[in-house]
VOBA-1610 file (N, C-alpha, C; in pm, whole numbers, padded with zeros to 5 digits, always signed):
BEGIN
Unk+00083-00121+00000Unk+00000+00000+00000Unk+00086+00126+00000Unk+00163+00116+00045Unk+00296+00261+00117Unk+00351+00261-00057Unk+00381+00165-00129Unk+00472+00229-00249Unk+00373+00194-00396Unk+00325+00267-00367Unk+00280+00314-00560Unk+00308+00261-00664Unk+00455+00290-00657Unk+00547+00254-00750Unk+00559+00098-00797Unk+00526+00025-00665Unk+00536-00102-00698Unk+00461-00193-00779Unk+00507-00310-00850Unk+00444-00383-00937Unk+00390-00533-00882Unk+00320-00523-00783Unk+00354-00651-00733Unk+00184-00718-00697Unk+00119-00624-00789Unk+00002-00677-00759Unk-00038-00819-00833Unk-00042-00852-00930Unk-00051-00991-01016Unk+00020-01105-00891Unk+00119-01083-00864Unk+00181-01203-00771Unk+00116-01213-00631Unk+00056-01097-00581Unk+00011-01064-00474Unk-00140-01111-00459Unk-00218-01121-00563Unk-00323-01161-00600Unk-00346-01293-00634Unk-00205-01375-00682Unk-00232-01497-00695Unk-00219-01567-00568Unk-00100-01484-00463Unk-00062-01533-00323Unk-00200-01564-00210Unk-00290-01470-00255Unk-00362-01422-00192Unk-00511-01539-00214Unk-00498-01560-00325Unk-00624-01607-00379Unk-00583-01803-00308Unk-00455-01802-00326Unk-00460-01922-00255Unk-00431-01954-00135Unk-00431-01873-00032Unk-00463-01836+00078Unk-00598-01829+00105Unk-00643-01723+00038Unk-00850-01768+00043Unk-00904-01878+00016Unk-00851-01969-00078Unk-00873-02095-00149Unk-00900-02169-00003Unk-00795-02176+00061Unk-00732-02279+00136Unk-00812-02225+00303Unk-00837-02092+00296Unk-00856-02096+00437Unk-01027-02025+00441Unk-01089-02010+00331Unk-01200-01974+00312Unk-01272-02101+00266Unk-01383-02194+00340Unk-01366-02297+00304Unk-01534-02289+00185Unk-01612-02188+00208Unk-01706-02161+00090Unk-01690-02124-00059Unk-01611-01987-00041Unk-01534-01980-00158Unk-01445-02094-00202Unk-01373-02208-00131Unk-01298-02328-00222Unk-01421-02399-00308Unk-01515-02409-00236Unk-01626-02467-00302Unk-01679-02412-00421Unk-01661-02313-00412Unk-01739-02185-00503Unk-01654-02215-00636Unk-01512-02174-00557Unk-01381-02207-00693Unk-01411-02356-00735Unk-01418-02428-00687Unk-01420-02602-00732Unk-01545-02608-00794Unk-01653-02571-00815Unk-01759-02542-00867Unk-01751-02495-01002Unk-01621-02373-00978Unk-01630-02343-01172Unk-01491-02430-01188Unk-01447-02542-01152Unk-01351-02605-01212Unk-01212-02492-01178Unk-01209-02413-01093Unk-01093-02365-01038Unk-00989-02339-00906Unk-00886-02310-00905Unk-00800-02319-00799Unk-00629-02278-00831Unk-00602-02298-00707Unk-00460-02201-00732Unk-00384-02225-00821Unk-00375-02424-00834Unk-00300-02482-00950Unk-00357-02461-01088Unk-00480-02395-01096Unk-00510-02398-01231Unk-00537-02319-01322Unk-00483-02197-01258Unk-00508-02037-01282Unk-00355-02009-01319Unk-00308-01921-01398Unk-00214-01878-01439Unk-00173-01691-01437Unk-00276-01675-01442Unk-00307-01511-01404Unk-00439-01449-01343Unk-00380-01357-01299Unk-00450-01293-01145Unk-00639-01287-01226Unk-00661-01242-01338Unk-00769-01235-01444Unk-00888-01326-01393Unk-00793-01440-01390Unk-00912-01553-01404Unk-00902-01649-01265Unk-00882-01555-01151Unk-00918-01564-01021Unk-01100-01573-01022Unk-01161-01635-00907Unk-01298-01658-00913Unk-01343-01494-00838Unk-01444-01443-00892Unk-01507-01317-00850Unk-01625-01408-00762Unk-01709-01349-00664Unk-01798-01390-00599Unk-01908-01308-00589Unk-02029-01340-00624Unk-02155-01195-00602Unk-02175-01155-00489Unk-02168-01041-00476Unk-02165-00989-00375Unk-02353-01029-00269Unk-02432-01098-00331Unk-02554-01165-00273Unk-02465-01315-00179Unk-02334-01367-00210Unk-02252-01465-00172Unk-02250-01421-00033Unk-02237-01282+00053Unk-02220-01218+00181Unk-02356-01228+00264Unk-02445-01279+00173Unk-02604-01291+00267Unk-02642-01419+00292Unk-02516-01487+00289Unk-02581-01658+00347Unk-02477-01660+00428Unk-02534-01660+00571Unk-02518-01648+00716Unk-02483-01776+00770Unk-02498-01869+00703Unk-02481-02048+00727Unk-02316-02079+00669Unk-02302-01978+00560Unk-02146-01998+00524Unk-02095-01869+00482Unk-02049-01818+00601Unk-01979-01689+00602Unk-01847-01713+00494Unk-01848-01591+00467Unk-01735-01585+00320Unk-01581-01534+00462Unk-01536-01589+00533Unk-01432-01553+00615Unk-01333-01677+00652Unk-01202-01607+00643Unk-01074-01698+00639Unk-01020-01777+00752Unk-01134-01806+00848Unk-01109-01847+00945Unk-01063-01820+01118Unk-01000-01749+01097Unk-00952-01699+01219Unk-01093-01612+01294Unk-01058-01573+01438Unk-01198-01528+01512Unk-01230-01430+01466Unk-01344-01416+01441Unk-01432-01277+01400Unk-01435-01213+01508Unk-01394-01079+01476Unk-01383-00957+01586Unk-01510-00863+01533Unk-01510-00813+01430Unk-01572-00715+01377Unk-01638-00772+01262Unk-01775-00754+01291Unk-01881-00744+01128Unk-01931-00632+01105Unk-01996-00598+01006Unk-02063-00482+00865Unk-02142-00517+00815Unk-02197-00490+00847Unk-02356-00523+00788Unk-02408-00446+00688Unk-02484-00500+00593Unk-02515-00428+00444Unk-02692-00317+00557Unk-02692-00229+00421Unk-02840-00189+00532Unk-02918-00251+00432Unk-03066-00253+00520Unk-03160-00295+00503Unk-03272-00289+00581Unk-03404-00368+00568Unk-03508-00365+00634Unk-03486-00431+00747Unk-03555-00460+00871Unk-03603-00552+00906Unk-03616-00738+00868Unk-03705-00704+00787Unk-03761-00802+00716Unk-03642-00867+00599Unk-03571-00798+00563Unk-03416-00807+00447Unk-03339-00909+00552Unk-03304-01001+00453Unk-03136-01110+00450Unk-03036-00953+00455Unk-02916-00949+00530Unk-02847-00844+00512Unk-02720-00923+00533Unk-02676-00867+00391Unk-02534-00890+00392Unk-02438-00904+00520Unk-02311-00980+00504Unk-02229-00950+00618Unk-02089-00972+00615Unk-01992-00905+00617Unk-01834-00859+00581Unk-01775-00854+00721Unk-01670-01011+00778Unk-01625-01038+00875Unk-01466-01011+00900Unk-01435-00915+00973Unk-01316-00903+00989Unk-01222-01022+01111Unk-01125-01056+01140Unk-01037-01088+01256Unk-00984-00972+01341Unk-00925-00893+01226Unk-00865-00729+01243Unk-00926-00633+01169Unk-00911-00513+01211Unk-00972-00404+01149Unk-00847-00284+01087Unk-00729-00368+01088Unk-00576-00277+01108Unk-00560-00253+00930Unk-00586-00338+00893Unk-00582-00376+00721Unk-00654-00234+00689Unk-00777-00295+00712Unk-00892-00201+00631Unk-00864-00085+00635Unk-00850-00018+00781Unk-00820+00108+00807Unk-00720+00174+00737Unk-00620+00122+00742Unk-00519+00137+00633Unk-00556+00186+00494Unk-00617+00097+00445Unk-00711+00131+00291Unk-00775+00221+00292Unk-00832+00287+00430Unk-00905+00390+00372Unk-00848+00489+00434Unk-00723+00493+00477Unk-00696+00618+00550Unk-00583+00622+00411Unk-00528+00569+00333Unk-00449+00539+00212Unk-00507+00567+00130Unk-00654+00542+00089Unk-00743+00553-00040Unk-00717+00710-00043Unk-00759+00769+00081Unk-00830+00945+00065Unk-00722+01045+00072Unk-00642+00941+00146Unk-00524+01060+00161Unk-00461+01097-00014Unk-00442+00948-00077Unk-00407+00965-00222Unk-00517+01068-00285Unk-00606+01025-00289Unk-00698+01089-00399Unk-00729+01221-00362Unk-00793+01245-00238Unk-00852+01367-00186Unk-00720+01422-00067Unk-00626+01447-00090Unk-00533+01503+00047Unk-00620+01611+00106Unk-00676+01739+00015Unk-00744+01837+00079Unk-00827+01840+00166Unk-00891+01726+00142Unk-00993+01676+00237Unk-00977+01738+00391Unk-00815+01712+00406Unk-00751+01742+00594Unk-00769+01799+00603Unk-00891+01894+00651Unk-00908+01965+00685Unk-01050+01970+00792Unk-01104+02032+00865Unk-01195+01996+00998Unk-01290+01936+00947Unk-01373+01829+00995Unk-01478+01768+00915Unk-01614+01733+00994Unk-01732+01751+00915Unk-01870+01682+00993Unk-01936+01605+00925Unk-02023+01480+00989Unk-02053+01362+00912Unk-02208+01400+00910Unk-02269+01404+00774Unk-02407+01379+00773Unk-02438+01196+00788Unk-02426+01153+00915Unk-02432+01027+00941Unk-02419+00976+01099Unk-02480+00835+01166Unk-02474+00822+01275Unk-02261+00804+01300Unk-02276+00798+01451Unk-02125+00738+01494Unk-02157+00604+01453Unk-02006+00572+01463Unk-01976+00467+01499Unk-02003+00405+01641Unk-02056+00474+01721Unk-02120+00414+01865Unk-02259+00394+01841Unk-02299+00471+01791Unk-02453+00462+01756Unk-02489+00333+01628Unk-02382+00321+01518Unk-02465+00226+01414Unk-02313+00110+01426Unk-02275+00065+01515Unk-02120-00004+01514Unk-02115-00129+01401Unk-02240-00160+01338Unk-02212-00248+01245Unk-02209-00172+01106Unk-02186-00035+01083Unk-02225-00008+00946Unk-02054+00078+00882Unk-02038-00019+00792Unk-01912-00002+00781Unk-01857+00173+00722Unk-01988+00214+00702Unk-01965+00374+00658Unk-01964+00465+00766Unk-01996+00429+00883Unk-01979+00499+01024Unk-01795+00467+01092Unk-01827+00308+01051Unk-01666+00300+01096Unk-01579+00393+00988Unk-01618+00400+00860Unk-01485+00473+00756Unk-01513+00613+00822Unk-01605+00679+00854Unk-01592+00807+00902Unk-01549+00829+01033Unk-01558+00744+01109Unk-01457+00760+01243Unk-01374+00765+01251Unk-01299+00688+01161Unk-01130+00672+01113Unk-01090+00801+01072Unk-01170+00859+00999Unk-01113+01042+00920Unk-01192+01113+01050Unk-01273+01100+01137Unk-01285+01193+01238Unk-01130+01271+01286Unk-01157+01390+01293Unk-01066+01461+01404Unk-01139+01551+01483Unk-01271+01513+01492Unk-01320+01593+01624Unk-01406+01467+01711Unk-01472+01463+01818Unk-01527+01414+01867Unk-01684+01360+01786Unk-01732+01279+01887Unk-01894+01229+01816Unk-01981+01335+01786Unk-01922+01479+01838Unk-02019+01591+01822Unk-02008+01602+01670Unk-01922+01580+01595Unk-01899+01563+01436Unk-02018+01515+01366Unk-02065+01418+01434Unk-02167+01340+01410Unk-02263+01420+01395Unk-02377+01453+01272Unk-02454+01525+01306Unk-02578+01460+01306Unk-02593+01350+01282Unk-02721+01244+01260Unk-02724+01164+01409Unk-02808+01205+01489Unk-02800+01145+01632Unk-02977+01060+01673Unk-02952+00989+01665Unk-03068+00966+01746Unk-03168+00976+01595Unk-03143+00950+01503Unk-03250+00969+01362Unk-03276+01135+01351Unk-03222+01244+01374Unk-03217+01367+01409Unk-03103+01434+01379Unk-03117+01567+01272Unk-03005+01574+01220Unk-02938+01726+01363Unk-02863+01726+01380Unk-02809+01817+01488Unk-02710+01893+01426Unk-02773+01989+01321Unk-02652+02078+01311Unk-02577+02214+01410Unk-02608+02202+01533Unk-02534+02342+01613Unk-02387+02282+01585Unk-02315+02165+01630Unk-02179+02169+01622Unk-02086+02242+01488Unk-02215+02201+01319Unk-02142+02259+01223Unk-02130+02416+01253Unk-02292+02500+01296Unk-02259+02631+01257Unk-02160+02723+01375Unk-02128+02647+01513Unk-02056+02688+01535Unk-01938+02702+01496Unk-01913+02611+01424Unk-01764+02573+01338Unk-01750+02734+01218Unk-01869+02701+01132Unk-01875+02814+01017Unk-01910+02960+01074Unk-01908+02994+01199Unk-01894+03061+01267Unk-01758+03171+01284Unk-01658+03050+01267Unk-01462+03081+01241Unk-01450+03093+01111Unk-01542+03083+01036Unk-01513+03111+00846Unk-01407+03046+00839Unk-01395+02944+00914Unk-01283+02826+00850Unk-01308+02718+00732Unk-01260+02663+00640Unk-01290+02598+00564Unk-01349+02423+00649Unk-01421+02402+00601Unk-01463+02245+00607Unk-01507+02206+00532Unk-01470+02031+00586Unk-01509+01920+00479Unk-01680+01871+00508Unk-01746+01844+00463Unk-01903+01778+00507Unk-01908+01616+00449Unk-01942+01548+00513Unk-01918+01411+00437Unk-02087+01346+00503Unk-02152+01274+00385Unk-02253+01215+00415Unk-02288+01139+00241Unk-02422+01077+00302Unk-02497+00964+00223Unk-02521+01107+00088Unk-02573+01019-00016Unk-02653+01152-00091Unk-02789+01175-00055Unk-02833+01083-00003Unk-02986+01099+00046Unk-02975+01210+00194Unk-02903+01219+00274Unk-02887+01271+00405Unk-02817+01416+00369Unk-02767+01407+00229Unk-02785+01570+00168Unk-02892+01606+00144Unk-03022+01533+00047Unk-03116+01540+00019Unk-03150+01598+00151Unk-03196+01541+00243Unk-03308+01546+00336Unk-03274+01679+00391Unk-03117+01710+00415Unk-03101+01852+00448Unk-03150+01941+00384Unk-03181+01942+00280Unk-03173+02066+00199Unk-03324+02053+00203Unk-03391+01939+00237Unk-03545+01980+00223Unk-03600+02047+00319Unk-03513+02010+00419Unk-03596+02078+00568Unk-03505+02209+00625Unk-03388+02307+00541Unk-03299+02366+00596Unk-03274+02471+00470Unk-03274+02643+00530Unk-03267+02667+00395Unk-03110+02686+00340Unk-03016+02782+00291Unk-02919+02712+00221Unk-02815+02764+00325Unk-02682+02695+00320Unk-02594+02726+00399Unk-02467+02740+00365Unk-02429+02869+00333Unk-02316+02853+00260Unk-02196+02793+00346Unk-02111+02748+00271Unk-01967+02716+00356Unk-01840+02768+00305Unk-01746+02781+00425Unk-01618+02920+00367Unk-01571+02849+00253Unk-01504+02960+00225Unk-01426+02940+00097Unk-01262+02841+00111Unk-01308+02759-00003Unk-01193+02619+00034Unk-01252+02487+00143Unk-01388+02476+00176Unk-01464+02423+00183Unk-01502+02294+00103Unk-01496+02163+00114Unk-01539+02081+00031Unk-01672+01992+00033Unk-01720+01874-00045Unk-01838+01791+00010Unk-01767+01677-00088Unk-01833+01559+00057Unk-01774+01432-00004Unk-01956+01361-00007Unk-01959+01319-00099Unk-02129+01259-00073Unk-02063+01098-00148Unk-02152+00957-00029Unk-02096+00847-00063Unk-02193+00755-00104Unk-02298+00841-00217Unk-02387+00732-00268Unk-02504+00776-00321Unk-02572+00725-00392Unk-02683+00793-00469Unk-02824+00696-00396Unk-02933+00691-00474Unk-03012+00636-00387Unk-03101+00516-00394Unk-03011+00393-00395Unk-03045+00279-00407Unk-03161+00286-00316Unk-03284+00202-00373Unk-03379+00200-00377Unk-03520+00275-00287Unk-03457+00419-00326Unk-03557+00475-00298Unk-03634+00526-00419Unk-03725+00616-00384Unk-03795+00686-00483Unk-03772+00786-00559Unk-03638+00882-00529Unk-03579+00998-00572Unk-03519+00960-00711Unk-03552+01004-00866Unk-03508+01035-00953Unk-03438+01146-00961Unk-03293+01175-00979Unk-03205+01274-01022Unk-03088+01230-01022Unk-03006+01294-01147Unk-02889+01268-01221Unk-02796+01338-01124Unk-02672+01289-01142Unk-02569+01297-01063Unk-02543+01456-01050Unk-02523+01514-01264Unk-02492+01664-01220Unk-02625+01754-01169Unk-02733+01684-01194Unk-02898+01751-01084Unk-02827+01779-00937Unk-02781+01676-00884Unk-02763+01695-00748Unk-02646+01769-00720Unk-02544+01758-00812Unk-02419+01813-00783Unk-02444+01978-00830Unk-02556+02018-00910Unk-02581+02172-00940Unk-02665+02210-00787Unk-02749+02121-00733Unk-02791+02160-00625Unk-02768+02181-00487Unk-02634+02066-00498Unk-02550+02092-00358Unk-02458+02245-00391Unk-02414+02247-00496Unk-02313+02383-00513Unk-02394+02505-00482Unk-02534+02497-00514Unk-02618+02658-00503Unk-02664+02633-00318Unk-02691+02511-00259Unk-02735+02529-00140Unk-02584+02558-00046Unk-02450+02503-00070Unk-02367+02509-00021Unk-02250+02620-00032Unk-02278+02659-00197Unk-02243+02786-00235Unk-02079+02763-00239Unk-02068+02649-00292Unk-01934+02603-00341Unk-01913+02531-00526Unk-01815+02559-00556Unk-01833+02504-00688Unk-01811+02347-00689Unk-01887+02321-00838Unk-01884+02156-00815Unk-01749+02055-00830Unk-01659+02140-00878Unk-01528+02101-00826Unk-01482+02056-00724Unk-01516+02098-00632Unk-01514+02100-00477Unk-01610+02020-00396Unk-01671+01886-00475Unk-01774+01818-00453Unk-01746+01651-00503Unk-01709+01595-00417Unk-01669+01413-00430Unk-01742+01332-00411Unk-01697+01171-00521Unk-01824+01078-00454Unk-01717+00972-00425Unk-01757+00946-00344Unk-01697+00852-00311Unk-01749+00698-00329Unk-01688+00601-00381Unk-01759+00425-00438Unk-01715+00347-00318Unk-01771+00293-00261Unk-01751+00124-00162Unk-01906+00082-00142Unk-01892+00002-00108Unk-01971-00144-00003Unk-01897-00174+00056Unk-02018-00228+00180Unk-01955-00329+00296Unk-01876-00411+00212Unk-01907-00467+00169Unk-01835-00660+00106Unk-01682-00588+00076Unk-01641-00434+00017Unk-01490-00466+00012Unk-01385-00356+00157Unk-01311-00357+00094Unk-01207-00264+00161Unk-01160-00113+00176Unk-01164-00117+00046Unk-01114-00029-00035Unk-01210+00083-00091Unk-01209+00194-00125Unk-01291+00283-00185Unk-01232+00354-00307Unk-01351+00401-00437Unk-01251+00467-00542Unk-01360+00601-00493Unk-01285+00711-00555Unk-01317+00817-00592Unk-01333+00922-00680Unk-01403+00993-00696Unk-01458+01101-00840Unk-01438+01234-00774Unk-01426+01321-00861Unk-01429+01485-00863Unk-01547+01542-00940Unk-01649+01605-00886Unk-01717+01688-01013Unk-01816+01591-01059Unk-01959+01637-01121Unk-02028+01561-01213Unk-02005+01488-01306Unk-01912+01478-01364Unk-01830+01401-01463Unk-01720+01319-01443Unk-01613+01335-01312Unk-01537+01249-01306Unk-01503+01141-01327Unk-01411+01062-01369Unk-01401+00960-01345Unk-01332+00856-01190Unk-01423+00768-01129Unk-01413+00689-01052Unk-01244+00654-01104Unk-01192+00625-00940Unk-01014+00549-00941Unk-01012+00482-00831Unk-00960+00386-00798Unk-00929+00290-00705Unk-00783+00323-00674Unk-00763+00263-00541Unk-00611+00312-00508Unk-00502+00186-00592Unk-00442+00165-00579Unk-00335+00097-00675Unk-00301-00044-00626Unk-00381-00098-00540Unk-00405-00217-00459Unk-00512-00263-00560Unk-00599-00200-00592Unk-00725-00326-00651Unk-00718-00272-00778Unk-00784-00341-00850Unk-00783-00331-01005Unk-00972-00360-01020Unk-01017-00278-01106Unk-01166-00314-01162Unk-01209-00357-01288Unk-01314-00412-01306Unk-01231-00501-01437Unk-01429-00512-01474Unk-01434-00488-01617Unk-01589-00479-01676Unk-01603-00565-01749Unk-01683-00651-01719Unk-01758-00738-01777Unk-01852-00784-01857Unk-01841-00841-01947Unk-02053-00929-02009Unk-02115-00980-01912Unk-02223-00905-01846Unk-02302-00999-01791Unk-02373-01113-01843Unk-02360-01124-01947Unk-02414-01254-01989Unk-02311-01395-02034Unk-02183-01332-02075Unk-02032-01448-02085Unk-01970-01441-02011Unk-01972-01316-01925Unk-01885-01329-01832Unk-01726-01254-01885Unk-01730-01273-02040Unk-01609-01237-02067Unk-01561-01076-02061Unk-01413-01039-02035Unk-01386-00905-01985Unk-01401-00816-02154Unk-01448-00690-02115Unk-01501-00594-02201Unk-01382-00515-02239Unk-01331-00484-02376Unk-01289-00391-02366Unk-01287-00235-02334Unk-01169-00144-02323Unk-01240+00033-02256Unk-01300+00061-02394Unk-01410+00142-02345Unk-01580+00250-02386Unk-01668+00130-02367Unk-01686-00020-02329Unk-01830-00079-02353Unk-01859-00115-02199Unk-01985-00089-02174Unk-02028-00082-02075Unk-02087-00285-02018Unk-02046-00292-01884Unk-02078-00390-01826Unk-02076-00388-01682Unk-02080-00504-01679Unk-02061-00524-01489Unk-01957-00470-01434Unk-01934-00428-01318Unk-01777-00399-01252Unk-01807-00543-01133Unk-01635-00617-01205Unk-01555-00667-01071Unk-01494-00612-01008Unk-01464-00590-00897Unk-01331-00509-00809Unk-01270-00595-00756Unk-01151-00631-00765Unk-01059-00698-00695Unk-00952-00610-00602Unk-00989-00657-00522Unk-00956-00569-00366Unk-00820-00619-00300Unk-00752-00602-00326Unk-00640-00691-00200Unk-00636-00675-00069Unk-00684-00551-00035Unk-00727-00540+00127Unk-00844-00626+00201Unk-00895-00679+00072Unk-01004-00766+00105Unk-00964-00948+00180Unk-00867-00901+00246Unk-00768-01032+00296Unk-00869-01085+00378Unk-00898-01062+00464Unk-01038-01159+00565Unk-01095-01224+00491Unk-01176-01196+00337Unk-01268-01283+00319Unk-01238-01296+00148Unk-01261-01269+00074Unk-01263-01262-00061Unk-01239-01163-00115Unk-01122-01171-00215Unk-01057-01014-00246Unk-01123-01000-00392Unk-01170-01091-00427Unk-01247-01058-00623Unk-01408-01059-00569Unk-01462-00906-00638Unk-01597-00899-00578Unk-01698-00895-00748Unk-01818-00937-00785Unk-01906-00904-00886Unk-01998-00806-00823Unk-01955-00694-00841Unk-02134-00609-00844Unk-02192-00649-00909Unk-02307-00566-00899Unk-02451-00572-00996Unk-02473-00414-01050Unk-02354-00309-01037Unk-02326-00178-01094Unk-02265-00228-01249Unk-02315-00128-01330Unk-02264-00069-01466Unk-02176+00027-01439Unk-02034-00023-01516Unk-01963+00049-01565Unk-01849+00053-01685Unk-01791+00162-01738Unk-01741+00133-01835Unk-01577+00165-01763Unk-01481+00084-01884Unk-01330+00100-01850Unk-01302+00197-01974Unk-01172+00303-01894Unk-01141+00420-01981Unk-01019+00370-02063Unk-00935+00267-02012Unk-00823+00256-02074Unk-00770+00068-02024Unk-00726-00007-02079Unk-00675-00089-02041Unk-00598-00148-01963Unk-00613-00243-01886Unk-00500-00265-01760Unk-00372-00221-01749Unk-00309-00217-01647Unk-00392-00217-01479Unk-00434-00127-01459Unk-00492-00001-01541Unk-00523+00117-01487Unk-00667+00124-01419Unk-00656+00222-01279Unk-00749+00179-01179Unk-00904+00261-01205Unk-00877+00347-01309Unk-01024+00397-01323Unk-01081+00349-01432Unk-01202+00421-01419Unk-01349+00353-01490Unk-01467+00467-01459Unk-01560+00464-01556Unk-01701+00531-01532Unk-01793+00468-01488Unk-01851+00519-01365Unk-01962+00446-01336Unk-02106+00457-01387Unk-02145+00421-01429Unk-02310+00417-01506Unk-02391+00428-01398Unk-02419+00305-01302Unk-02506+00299-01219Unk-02574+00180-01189Unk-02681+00143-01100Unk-02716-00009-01075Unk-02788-00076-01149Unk-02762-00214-01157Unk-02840-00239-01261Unk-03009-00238-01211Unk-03069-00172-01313Unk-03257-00185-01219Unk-03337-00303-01208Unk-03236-00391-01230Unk-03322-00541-01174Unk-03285-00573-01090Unk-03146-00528-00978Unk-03067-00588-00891Unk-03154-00566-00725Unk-03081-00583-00651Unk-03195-00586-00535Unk-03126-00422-00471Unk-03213-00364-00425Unk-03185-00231-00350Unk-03087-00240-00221Unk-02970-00170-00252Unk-02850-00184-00158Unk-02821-00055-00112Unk-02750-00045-00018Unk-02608+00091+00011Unk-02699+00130+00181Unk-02574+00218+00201Unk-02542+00311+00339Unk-02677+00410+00298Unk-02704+00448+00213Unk-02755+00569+00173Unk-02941+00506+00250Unk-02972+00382+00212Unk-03120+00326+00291Unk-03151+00346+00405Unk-03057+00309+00518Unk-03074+00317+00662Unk-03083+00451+00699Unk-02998+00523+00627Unk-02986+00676+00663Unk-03092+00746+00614Unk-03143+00723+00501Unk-03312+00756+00458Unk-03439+00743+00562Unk-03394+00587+00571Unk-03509+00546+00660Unk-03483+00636+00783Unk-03385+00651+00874Unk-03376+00735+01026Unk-03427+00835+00976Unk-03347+00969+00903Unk-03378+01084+00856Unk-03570+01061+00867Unk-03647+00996+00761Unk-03778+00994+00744Unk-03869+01005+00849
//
């Protein structure tokens, strides 16, 4: 993770995969199922990906054995199978994402508030833990308490016309702006928003929302990030602007697919995204969404455009639970 520079992901990925093979005993099955395994693979490519619906059967946890310390839970209903992403350690992950943002977004360092619960309040939701990790103020950061959004801690902050970062769901922007009228923030000010709005009812396009956070926040859309994960991986990519293109840190590689052969797409045609994660060491480091996207350029390069979910897939993300409290 520390050197960039290095080339060592292909070997690292095959090391890795037979390590999962061997100590993940669902996924061996999974691999022996399509006729694969460590001896029979030759490149990192044609490692087994797993659907990410593979994390909602609770009878055979996708984990490498050792004691489970920490789980993540996908959101959902009540009534919802919910995913589940088992750590031993949490030292890895953290790493990845204190590595992901620092690469992509450095500016970010700067004072920050979460449109989202703590990590004391939602301890299984792996987007509370990634924002605790970039906390540098206390739970008062937190501005989602109790299903209740509590902004006095921000405006005392914008109070010092100091610059800050705001980080939340896109729906828990939404809901602000419905019930709050606009608020500008100082200049050099950013917004990280980590998701659009799996299966709710809100229709609007990425630059809709990104023209509407800039006029309520009174920052340009430059100055406005999305950030890509799920529970199921490690790792997170990131975008700039309504148009950006999505990048992964230099640990995982994403890779677009035929959903119907399976076979890899070349860059401009749109398909499935795999992400192959190497931080994804606990449980399975090759993941299948059920997101569209296209590749800009050919391996190993870590970006890609994201399209969006596919509308037959089942309604996922951080962005639900936080709907539902907010509501």
């Amino acid at each position: 993770m520390a050197d960039e520079s290095s080339d060592h992901f292909a070997n690292l990925a095959l090391d890795i995969f037979t390590y999962q093979f061997h100590a993940n005993s669902p996924y061996q099955v999974f691999s022996k199922h399509l006729n694969l395994s460590p001896e029979a693979i030759a490149h990192w490519q044609e490692i087994p990906a797993v659907p990410t619906s593979a994390f909602r059967i609770p009878a055979h946890p996708l984990h490498c054995g050792e004691a489970i310390k920490t789980t993540f839970l996908t959101s959902g209903t009540t009534t919802e199978l919910r995913g589940s992403h088992h750590f031993s350690d949490t030292g890895l992950y953290e790493q990845a994402i204190e590595r992901s943002i620092d690469h992509a977004l450095p500016s970010l360092k700067i004072p920050t508030f979460f449109l989202a619960p703590s990590a004391r309040e939602a301890p299984h939701s792996s987007l509370s833990h990634m924002l605790a990790h970039l906390n540098s103020g206390d739970d008062s950061h937190f501005l989602l308490q109790d299903s209740k959004l509590h902004l006095q801690p921000l405006f005392q902050h914008l109070a010092s016309e100091q610059p800050v970062s705001l980080m939340g769901t896109a729906l828990a922007f939404r809901h602000l702006m419905e019930i709050h009228g606009p608020i500008p923030l100082p200049a050099g000010s950013q917004i990280l928003e980590t998701g659009g709005y799996k299966g709710s009812s809100i229709i609007l396009s990425k630059p809709e929302l990104y023209e509407q956070l800039s006029s309520f926040f009174a920052i340009p859309p430059t100055r406005i990030h999305n950030e890509y994960g799920m529970t199921e991986l490690s790792s997170q990519a990131y975008a700039t602007g309504p148009n950006g293109l999505h990048r992964f840190p230099h640990w995982c590689r994403p890779i677009i697919i035929d959903p119907e052969t399976n076979a890899v797409l070349p860059p401009g045609e749109m398909g499935y995204l795999i992400i192959h994660d190497l931080a994804n060491l606990h449980s399975v480091a090759k993941i299948r969404t059920q997101d569209f996207a296209i590749a800009e350029s050919a391996q190993p390069d870590t970006s890609f455009t994201l399209i969006g979910r596919d509308p037959g897939a089942l309604p996922r993300g951080c962005s639900r639970s936080i709907d539902h409290a907010l509501s």
